[in-house]
VOPAGU-2260 file (C-alpha; in pm, 1 decimal, decimal comma):
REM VOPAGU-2260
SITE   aa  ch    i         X         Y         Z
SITE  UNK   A    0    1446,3   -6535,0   -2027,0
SITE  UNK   A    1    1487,4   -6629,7   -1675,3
SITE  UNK   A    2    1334,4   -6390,5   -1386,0
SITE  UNK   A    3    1614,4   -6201,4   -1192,7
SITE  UNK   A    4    1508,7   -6452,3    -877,7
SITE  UNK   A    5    1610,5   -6753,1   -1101,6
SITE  UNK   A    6    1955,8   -6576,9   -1270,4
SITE  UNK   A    7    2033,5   -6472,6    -889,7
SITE  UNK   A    8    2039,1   -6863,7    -724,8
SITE  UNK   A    9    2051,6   -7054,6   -1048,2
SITE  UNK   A   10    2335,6   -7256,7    -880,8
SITE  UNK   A   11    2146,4   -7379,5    -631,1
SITE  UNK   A   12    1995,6   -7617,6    -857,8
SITE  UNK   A   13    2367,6   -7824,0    -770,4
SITE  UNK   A   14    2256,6   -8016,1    -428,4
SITE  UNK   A   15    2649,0   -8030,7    -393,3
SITE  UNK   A   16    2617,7   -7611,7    -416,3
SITE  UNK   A   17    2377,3   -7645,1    -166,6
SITE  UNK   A   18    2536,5   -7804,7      79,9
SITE  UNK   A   19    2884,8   -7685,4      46,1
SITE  UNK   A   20    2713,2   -7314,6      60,2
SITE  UNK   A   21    2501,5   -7390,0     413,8
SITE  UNK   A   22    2841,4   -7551,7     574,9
SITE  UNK   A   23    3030,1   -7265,2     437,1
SITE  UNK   A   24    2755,4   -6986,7     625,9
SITE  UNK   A   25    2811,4   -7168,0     948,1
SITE  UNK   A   26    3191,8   -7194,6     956,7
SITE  UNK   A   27    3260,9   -6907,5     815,3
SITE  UNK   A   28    3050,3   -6712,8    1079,5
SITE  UNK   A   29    3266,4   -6871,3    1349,5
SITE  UNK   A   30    3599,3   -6742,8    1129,5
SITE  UNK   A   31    3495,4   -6396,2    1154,0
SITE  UNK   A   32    3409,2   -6454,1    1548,9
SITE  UNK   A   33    3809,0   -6522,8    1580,2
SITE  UNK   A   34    3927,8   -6244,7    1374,5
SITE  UNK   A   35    3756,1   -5974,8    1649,4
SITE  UNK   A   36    3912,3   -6177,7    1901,1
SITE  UNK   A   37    4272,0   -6270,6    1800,1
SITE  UNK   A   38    4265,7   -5887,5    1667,5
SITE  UNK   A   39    4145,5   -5743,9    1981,9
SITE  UNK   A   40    4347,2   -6007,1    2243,1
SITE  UNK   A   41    4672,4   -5877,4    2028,6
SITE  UNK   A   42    4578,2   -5535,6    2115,0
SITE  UNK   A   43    4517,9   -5559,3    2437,4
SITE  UNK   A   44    4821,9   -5754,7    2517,0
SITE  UNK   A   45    5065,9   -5533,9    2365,6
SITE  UNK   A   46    4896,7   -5209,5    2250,8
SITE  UNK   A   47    5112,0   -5173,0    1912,4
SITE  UNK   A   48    5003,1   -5127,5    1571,3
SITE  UNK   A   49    5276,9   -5307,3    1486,5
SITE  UNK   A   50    5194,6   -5606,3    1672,9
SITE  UNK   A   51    4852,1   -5616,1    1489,6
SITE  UNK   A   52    5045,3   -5612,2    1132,5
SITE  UNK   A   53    5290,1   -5880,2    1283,4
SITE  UNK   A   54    5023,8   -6115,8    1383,4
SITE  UNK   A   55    4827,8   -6067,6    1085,2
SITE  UNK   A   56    5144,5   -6098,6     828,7
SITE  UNK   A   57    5239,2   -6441,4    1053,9
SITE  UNK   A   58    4870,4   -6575,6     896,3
SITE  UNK   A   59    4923,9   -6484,6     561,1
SITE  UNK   A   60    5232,8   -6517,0     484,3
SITE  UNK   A   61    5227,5   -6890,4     416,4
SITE  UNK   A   62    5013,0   -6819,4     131,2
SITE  UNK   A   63    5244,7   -6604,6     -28,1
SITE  UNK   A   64    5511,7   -6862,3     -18,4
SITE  UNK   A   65    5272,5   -7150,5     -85,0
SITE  UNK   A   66    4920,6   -7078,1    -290,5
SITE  UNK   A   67    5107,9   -7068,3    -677,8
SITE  UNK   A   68    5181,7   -7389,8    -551,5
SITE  UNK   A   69    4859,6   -7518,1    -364,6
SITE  UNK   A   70    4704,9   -7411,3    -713,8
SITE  UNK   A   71    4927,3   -7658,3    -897,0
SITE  UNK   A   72    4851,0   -7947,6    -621,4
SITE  UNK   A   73    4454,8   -7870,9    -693,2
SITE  UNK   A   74    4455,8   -7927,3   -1039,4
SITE  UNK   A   75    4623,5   -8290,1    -989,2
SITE  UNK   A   76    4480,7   -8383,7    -667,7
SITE  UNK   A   77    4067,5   -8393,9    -537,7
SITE  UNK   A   78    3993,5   -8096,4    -451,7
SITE  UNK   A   79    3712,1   -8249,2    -241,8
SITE  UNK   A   80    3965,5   -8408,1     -30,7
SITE  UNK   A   81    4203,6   -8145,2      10,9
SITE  UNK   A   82    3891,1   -7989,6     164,5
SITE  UNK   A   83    3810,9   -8231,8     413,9
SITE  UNK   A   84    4223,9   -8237,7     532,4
SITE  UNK   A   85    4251,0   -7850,9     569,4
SITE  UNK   A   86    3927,0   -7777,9     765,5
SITE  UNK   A   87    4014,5   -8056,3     991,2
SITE  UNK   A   88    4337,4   -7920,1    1054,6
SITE  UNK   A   89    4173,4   -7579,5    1064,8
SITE  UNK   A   90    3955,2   -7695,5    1343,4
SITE  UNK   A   91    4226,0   -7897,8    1533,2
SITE  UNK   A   92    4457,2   -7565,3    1564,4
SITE  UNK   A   93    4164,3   -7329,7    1644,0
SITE  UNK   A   94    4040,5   -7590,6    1947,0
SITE  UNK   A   95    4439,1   -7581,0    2078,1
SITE  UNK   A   96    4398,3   -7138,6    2095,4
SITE  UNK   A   97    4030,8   -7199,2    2244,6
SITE  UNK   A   98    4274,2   -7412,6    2527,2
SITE  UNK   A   99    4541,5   -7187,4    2589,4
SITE  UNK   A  100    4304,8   -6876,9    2607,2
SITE  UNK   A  101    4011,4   -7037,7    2823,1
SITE  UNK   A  102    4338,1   -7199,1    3054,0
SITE  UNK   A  103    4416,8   -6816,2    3103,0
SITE  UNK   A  104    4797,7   -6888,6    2983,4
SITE  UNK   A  105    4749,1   -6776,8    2604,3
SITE  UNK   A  106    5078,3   -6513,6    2529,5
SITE  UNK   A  107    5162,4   -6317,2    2182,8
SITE  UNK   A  108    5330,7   -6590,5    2031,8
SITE  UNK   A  109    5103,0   -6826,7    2099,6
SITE  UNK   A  110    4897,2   -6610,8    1834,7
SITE  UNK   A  111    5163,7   -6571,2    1597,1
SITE  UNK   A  112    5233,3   -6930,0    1604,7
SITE  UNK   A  113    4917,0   -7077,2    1576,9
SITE  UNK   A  114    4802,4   -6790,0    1306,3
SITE  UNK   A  115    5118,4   -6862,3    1112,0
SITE  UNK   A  116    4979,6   -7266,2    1116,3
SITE  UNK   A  117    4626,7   -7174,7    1034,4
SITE  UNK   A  118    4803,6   -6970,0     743,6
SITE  UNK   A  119    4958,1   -7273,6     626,0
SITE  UNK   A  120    4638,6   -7430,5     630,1
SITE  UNK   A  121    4457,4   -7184,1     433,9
SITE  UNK   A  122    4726,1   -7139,7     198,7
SITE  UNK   A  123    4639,7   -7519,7     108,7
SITE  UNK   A  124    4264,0   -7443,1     176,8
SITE  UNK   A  125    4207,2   -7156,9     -61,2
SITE  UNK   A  126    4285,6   -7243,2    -436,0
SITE  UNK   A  127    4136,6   -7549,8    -429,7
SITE  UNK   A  128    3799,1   -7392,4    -248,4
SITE  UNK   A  129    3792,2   -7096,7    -495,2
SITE  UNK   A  130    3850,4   -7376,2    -790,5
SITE  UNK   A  131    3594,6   -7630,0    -648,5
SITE  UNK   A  132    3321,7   -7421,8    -613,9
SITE  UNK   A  133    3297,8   -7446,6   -1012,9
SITE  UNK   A  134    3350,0   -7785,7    -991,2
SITE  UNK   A  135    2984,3   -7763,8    -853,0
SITE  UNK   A  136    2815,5   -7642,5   -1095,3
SITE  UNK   A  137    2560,4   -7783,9   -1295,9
SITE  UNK   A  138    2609,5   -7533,6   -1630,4
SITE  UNK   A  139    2926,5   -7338,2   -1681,5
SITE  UNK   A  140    2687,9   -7059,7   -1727,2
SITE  UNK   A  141    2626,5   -7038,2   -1346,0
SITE  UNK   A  142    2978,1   -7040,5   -1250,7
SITE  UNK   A  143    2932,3   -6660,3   -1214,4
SITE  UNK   A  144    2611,7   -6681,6   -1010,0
SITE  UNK   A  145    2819,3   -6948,5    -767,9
SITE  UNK   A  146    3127,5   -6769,1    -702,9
SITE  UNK   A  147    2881,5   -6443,8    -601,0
SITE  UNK   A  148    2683,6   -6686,1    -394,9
SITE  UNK   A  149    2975,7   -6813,9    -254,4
SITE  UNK   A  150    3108,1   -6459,4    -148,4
SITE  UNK   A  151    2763,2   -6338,3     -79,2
SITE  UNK   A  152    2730,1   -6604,3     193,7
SITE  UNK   A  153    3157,9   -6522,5     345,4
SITE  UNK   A  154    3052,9   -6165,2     361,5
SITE  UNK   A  155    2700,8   -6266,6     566,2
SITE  UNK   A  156    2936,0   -6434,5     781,4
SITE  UNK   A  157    3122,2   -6108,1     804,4
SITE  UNK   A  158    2824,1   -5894,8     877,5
SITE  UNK   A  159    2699,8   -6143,5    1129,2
SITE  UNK   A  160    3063,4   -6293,5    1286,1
SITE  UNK   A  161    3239,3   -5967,7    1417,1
SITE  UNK   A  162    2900,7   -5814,0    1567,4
SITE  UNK   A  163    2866,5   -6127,6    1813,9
SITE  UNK   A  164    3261,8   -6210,3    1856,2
SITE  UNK   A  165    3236,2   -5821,5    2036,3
SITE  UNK   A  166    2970,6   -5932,4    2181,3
SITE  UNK   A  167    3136,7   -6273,7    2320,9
SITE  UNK   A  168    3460,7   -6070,7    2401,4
SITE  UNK   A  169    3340,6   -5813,4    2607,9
SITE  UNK   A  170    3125,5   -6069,2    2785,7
SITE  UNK   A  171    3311,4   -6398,8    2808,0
SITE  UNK   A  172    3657,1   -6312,8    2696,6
SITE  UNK   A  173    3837,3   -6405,0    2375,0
SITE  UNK   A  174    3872,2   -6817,4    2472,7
SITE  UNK   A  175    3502,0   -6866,2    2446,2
SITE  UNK   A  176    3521,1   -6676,7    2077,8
SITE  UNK   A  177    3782,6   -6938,4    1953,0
SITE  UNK   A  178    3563,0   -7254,9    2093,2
SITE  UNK   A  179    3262,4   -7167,4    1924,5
SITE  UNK   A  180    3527,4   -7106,3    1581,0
SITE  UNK   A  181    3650,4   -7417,1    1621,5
SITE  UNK   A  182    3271,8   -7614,7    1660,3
SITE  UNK   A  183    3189,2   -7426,5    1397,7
SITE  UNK   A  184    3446,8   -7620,2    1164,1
SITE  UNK   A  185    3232,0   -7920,8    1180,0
SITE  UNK   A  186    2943,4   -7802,5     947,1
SITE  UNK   A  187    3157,7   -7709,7     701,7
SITE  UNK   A  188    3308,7   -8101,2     719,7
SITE  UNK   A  189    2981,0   -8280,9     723,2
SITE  UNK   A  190    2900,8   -8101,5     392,1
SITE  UNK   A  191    3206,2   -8224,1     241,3
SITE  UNK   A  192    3115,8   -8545,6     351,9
SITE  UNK   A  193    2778,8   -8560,0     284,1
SITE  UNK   A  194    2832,8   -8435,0     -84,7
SITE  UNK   A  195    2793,5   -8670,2    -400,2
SITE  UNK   A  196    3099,5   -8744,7    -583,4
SITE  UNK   A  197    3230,5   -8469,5    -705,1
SITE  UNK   A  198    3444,3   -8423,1   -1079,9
SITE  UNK   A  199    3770,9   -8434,2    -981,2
SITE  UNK   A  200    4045,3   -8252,5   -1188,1
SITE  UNK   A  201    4134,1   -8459,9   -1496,6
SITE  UNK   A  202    4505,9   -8617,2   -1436,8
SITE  UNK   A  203    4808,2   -8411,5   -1523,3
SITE  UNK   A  204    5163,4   -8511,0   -1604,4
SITE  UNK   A  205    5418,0   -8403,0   -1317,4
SITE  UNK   A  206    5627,1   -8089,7   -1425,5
SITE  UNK   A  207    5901,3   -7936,2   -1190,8
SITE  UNK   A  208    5738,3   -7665,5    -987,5
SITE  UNK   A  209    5909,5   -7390,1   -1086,2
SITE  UNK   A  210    5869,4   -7465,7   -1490,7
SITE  UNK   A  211    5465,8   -7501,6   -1356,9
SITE  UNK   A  212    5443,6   -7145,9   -1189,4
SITE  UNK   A  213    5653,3   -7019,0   -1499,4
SITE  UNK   A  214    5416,4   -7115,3   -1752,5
SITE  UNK   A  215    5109,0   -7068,0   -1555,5
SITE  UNK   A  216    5215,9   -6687,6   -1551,2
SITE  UNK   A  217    5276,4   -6715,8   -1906,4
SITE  UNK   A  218    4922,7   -6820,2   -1947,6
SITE  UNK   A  219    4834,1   -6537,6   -1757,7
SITE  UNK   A  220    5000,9   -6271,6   -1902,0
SITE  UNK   A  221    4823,8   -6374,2   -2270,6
SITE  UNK   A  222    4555,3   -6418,9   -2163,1
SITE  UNK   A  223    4321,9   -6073,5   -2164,5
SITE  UNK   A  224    4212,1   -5996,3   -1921,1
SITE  UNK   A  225    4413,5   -6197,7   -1659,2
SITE  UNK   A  226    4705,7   -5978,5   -1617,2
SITE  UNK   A  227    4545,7   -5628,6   -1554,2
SITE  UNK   A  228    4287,2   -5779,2   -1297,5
SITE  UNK   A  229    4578,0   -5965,1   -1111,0
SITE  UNK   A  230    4782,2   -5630,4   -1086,6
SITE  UNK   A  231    4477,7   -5432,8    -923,3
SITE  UNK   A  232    4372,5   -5722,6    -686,7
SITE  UNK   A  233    4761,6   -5706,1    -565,3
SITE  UNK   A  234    4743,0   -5313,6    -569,8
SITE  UNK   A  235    4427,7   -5321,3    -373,3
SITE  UNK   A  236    4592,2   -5636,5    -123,4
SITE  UNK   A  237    4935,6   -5465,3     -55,6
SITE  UNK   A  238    4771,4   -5082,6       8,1
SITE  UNK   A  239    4402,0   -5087,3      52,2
SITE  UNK   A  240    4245,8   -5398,8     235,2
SITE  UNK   A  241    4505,2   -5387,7     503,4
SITE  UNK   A  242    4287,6   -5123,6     688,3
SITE  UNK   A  243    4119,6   -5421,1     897,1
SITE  UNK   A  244    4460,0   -5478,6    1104,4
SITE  UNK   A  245    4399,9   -5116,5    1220,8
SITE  UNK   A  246    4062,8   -5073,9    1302,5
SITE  UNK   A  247    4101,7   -5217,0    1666,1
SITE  UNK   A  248    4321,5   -4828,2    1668,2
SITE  UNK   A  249    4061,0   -4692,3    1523,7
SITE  UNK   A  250    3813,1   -4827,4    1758,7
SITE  UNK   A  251    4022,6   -4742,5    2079,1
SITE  UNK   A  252    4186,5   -4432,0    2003,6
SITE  UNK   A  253    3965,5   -4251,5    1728,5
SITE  UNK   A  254    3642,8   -4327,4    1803,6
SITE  UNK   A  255    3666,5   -4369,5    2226,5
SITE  UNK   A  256    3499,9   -4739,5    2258,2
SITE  UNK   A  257    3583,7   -5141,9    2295,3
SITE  UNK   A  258    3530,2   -5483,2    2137,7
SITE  UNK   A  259    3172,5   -5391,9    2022,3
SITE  UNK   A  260    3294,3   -5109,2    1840,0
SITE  UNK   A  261    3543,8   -5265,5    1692,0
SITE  UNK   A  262    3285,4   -5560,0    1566,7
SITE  UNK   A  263    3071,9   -5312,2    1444,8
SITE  UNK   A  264    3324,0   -5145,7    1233,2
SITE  UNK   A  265    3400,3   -5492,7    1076,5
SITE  UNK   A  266    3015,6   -5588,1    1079,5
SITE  UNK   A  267    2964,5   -5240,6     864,0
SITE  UNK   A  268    3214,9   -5335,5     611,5
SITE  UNK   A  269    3116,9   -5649,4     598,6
SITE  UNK   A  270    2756,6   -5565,8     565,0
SITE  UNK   A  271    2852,7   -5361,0     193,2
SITE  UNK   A  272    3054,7   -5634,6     104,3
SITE  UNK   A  273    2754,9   -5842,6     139,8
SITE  UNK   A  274    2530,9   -5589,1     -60,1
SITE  UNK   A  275    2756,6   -5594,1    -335,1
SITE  UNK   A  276    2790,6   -5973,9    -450,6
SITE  UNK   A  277    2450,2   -5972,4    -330,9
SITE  UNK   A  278    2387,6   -5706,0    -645,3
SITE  UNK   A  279    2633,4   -5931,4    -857,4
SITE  UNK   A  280    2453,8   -6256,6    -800,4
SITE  UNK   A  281    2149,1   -6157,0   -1007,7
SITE  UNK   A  282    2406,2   -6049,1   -1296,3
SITE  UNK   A  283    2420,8   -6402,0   -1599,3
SITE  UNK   A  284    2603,5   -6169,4   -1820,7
SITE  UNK   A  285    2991,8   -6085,3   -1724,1
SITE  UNK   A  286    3024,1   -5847,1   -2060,2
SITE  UNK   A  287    2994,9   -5546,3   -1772,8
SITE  UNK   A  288    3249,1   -5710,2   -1512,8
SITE  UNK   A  289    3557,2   -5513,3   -1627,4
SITE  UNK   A  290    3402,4   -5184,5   -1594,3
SITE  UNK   A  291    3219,2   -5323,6   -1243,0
SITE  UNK   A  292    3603,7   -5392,5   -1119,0
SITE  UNK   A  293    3742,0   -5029,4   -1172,2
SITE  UNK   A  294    3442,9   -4907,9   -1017,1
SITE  UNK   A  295    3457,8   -5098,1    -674,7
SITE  UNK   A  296    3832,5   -5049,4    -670,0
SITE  UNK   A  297    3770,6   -4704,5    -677,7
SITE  UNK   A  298    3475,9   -4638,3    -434,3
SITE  UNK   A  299    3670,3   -4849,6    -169,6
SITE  UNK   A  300    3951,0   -4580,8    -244,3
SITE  UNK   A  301    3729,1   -4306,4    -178,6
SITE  UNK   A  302    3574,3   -4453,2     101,5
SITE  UNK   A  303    3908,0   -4485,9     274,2
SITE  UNK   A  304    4009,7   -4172,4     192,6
SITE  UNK   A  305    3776,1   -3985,9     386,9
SITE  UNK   A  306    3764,5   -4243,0     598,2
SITE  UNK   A  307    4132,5   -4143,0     770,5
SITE  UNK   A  308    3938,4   -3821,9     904,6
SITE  UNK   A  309    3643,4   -3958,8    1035,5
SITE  UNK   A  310    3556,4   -3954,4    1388,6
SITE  UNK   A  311    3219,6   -3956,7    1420,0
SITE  UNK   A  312    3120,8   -4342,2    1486,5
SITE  UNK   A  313    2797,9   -4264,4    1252,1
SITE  UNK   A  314    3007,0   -4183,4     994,7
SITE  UNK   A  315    3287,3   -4433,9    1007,8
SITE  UNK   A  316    3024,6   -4699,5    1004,6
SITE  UNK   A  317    2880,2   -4517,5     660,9
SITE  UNK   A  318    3246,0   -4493,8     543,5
SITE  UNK   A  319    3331,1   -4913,2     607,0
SITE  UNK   A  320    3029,4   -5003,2     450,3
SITE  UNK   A  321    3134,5   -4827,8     135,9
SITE  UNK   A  322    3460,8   -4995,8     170,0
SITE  UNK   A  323    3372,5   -5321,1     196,6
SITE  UNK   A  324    3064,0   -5263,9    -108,2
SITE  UNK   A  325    3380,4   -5123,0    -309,6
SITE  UNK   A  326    3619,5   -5409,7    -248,7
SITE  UNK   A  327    3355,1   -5693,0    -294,2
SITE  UNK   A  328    3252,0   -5508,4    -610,3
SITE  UNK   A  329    3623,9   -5565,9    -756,3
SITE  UNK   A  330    3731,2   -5913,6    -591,1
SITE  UNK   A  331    3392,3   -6066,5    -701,3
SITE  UNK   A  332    3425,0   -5980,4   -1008,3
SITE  UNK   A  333    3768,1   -6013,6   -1076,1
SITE  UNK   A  334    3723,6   -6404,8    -946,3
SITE  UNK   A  335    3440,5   -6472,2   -1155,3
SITE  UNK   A  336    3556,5   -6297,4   -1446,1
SITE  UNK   A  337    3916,2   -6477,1   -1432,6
SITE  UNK   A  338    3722,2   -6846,3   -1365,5
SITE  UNK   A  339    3532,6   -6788,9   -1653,8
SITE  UNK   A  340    3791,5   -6686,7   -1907,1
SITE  UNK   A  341    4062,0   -6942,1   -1768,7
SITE  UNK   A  342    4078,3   -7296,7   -1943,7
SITE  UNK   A  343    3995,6   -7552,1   -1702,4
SITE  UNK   A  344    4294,8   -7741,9   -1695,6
SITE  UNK   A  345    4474,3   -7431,4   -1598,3
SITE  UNK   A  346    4168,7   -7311,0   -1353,0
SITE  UNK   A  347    4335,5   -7440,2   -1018,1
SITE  UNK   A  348    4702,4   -7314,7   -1153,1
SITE  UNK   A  349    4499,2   -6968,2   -1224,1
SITE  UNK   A  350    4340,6   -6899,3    -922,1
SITE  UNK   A  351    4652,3   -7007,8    -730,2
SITE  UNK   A  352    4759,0   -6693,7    -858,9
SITE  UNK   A  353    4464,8   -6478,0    -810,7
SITE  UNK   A  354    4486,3   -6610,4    -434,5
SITE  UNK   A  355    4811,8   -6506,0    -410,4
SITE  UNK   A  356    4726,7   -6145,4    -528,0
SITE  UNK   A  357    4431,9   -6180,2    -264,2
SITE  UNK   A  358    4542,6   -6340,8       6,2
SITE  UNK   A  359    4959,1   -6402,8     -40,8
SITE  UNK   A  360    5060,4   -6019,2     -57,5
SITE  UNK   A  361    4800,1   -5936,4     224,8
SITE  UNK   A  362    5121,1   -6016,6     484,8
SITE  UNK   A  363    5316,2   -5773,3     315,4
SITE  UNK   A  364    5076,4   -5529,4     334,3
SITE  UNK   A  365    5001,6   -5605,8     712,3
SITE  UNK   A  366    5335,7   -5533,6     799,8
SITE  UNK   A  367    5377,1   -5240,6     598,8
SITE  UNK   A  368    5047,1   -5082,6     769,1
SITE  UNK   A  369    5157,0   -5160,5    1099,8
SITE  UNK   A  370    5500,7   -4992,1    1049,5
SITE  UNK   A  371    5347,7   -4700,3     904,5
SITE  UNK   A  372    5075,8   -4657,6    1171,2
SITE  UNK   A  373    5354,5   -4685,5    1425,5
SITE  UNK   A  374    5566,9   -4394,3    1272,5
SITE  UNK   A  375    5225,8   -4191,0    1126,6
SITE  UNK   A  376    4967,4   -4248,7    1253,4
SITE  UNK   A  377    4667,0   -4522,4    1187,1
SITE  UNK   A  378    4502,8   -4269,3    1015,9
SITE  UNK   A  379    4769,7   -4133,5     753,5
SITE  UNK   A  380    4787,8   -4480,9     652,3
SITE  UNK   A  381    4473,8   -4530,0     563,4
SITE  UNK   A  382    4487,5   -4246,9     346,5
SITE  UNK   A  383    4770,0   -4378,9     155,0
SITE  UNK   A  384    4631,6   -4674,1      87,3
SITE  UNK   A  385    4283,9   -4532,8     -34,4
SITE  UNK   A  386    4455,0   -4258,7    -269,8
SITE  UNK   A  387    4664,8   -4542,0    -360,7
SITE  UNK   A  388    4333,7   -4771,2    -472,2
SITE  UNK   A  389    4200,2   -4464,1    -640,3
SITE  UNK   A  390    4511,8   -4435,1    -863,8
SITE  UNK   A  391    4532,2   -4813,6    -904,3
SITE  UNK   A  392    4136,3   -4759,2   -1035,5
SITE  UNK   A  393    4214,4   -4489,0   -1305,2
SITE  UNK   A  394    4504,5   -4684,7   -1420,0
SITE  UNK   A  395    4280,7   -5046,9   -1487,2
SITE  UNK   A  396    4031,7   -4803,7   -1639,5
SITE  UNK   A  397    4227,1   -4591,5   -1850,2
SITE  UNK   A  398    4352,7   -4948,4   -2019,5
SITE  UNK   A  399    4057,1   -5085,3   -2078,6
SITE  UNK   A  400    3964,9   -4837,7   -2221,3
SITE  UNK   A  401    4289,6   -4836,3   -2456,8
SITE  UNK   A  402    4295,1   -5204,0   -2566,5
SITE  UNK   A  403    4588,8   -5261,1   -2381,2
């Protein structure tokens, strides 16, 4: 039997895991730098909720328009070079905001433009990224350990990103936050480059889009336990994880501070997502991931819940951490459980759906947080969507536990 320090980087064995995973730690660091300040610029331009949900929908939507899709083009096309194009675009965009903001001429939609291109981007970016990293692999046995890996190391960004983009704000404005995001694009690109050829997905024939999404969601639906995992990663998207569009009202108007508080709220919740694929790393075995799934969905609904009447800044910070341990719990999970399961010449198709449920309905949830925030209340929001995630939990439980 291997020792728990073996099962918990046994993908590391891959140089091409190696390097894509180092890259990823420095990019993604700079990602989470622009998220304080796009979030907190927004706010301070305009002061409205609804603004935030506006300018985060105008990022995501994109991908719920365009990921089924992406998904398809990543299981004809190299994923390795799909890469390479979308984090150079990535980085071109980001170094045009760093421009406008550091010229002292940046305006709202300048933000919702540019985040609605970067959206595009992503949309493109993330099914093949979520596919490739089991491309890497060595043993399909440590496709697990890699996707934990790979979200261990986005939610160290997330701990680490927020806590100096308040930093950078407060001290150097928001400008200086998208520069270092967009050097931080090229360590993520000399990876890719530097890589060894990787397997790219065995050729396809060409089928009409539409029959493609239709009977990848056919392949879904019979294929336990696909469809119940999907429906609680969208539950979760659309009602629970769109608290982070609201936490710069949180930060302001709750808890009395700036841009460091706000970074710290994200660093906390970033901080328990990291803990928990941190926890599933060391897990070979996936025979427990169902049950793992329901339970994250349903401490990040709890969490939330009291949450919404927290304002003690000691106690919010306990409350996101428990958040983000909850959510990471389920999404981790859910992705490696789904990329095991999946056939692989349906993998890319697949996770173009799980993306969707992760990342595609995130718009609509933005929006609908920021237009009930404007007519509730930040707070009454937030405790929709975590009794919302609880209920969502019960459900995925109670079926499991049913068969059905």
């Amino acid at each position: 039997m291997n020792p728990p320090r073996a099962r918990a980087f046994g993908s590391l064995r891959s140089r091409n895991v190696r390097l894509f995973l180092g890259g990823q730690s420095v990019s993604l660091v700079g990602t989470w730098i622009q998220q304080v300040a796009m979030g907190w610029l927004a706010y301070r331009l305009t002061g409205s909720p609804l603004l935030l949900g506006v300018l985060a929908a105008a990022g995501q939507l994109p991908s719920l328009l365009l990921m089924p899709i992406a998904g398809g083009l990543s299981d004809r096309w190299s994923r390795h070079r799909i890469l390479i194009v979308t984090q150079s675009l990535a980085m071109g965009l980001t170094l045009v905001l760093a421009a406008l903001a550091l010229a002292g001429v940046v305006a709202v939609w300048h933000l919702v433009t540019i985040g609605a291109l970067l959206g595009v981007v992503g949309a493109l970016d993330v099914p093949a990224r979520q596919a490739f990293v089991a491309d890497m692999v060595e043993s399909r046995e440590d496709v697990g350990n890699a996707v934990a890996l790979h979200a261990s190391v986005t939610n160290a960004a997330r701990l680490i990103g927020p806590s100096i983009g308040g930093a950078i704000v407060a001290r150097a404005g928001e400008g200086v936050c998208f520069l270092v995001n967009g050097a931080s694009y090229a360590a993520v690109l000399a990876a890719l480059v530097a890589m060894r050829t990787v397997p790219e997905a065995p050729p396809r024939p060409a089928t009409p889009i539409l029959a493609g999404l239709r009977a990848t969601a056919r392949y879904a639906r019979s294929t336990p336990p696909i469809a119940k995992i999907l429906v609680l990663v969208a539950l979760v998207t659309l009602l629970g994880r769109p608290y982070t569009v609201l936490l710069p009202v949180f930060a302001a108007e709750v808890l009395h501070g700036g841009p460091q508080t706000l970074g710290w709220l994200m660093a906390a919740s970033g901080c328990g997502a990291l803990v928990g694929t941190l926890a599933l790393s060391g897990r070979r075995s996936l025979d427990r991931s169902a049950t793992t799934i329901a339970f994250g969905a349903a401490v990040a609904g709890a969490a939330l819940v009291l949450f919404a009447f927290s304002d003690a800044l000691w106690l919010s910070l306990a409350l996101m951490f428990a958040t983000g341990l909850g959510v990471m719990l389920q999404l981790a999970s859910s992705n490696a459980l789904i990329q095991t399961v999946v056939a692989d010449d349906r993998r890319g198709q697949v996770m173009g759906l799980y993306t969707m449920a992760f990342v595609g309905l995130a718009p609509v949830g933005t929006l609908l947080a920021g237009t009930l925030a404007t007519s509730f209340g930040a707070a009454r929001t937030v405790l929709l969507g975590g009794f919302c995630c609880l209920a969502g939990s019960l459900a995925f439980a109670r079926r499991l536990r049913h068969g059905h």
